[in-house]
C-alpha positions as CSV (number, residue, x, y, z in Angstrom):
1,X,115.9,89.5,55.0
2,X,114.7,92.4,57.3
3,X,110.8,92.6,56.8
4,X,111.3,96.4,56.4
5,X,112.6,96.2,53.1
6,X,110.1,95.6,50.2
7,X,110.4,94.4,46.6
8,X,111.6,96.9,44.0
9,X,109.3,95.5,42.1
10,X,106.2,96.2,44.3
11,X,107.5,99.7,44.9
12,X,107.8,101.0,41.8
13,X,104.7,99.8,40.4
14,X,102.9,100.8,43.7
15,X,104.6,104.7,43.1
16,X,103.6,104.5,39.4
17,X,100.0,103.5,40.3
18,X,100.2,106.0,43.1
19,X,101.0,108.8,41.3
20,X,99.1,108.2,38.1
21,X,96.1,108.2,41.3
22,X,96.5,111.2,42.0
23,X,96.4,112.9,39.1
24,X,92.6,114.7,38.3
25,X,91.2,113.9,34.8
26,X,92.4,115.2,32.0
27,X,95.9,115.2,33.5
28,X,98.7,112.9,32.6
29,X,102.5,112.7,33.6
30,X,104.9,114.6,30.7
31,X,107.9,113.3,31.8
32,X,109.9,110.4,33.0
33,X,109.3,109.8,37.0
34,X,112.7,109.2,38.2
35,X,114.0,107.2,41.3
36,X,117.1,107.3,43.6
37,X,116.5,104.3,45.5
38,X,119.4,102.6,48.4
39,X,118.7,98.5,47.5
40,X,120.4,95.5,49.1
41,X,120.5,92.3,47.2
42,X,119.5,89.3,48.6
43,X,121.1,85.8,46.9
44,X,118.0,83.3,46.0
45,X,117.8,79.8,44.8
46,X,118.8,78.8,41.4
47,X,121.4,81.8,41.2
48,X,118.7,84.1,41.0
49,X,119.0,88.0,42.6
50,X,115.9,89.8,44.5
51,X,116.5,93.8,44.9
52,X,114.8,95.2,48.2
53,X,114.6,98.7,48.7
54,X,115.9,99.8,51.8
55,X,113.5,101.5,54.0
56,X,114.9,105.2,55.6
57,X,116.6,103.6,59.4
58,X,116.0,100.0,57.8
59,X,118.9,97.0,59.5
60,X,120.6,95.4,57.0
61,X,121.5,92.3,58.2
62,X,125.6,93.2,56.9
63,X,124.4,93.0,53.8
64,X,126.1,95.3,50.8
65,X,123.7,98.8,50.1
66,X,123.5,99.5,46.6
67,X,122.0,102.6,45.7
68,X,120.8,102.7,41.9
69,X,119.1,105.7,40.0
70,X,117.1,104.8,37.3
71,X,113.8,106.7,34.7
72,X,110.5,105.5,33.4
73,X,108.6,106.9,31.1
74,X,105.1,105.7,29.7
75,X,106.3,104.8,26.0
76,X,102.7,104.9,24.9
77,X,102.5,108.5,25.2
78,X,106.3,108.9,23.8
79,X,105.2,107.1,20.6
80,X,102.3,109.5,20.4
81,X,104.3,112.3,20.3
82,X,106.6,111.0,18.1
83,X,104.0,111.0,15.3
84,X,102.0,114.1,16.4
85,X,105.9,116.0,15.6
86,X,106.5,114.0,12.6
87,X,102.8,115.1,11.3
88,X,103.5,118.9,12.3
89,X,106.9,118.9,10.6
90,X,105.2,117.5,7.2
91,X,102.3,120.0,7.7
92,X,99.5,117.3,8.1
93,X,99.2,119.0,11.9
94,X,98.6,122.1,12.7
95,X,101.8,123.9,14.6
């Protein structure tokens, strides 16, 4: 595997952590962060599969490029505004 390829795993929690960084207090991300990434799969021991995300000009080795799209969302802050509606609607809220 082509050291300029990194975990999917690493990268999106690094660009979760990153961006939730960056925000200034009070701040928080509304919606889902969404990623288009190109991965290649690389076959491990024990039939198991790691997805590396394939850095911009990045050899692959012949290997087969994937590219996968895919949302996250903090489902903390979903649930919380799931009630904070369902209060509003029944008039325990302010609208």
């Amino acid at each position: 595997m082509d050291n300029e390829n990194s975990s999917l795993t690493e990268f999106v929690k690094s660009t979760i952590n990153q961006i939730k960084g960056g925000l200034s207090e009070g701040f928080k991300i509304k919606e889902n962060i969404e990623f288009e990434l190109q991965v290649v799969s690389v076959g491990e021991k024990q039939g198991n599969l790691d997805l590396r995300i394939l850095k911009l000009g990045g050899a692959t080795n012949n290997q087969e490029i994937q590219k996968i799209k895919f949302s996250v969302t903090d489902n903390i802050d979903l649930i919380k505004v799931a009630q904070e509606n369902l209060l509003k609607k029944q008039g325990l809220l302010p609208k």
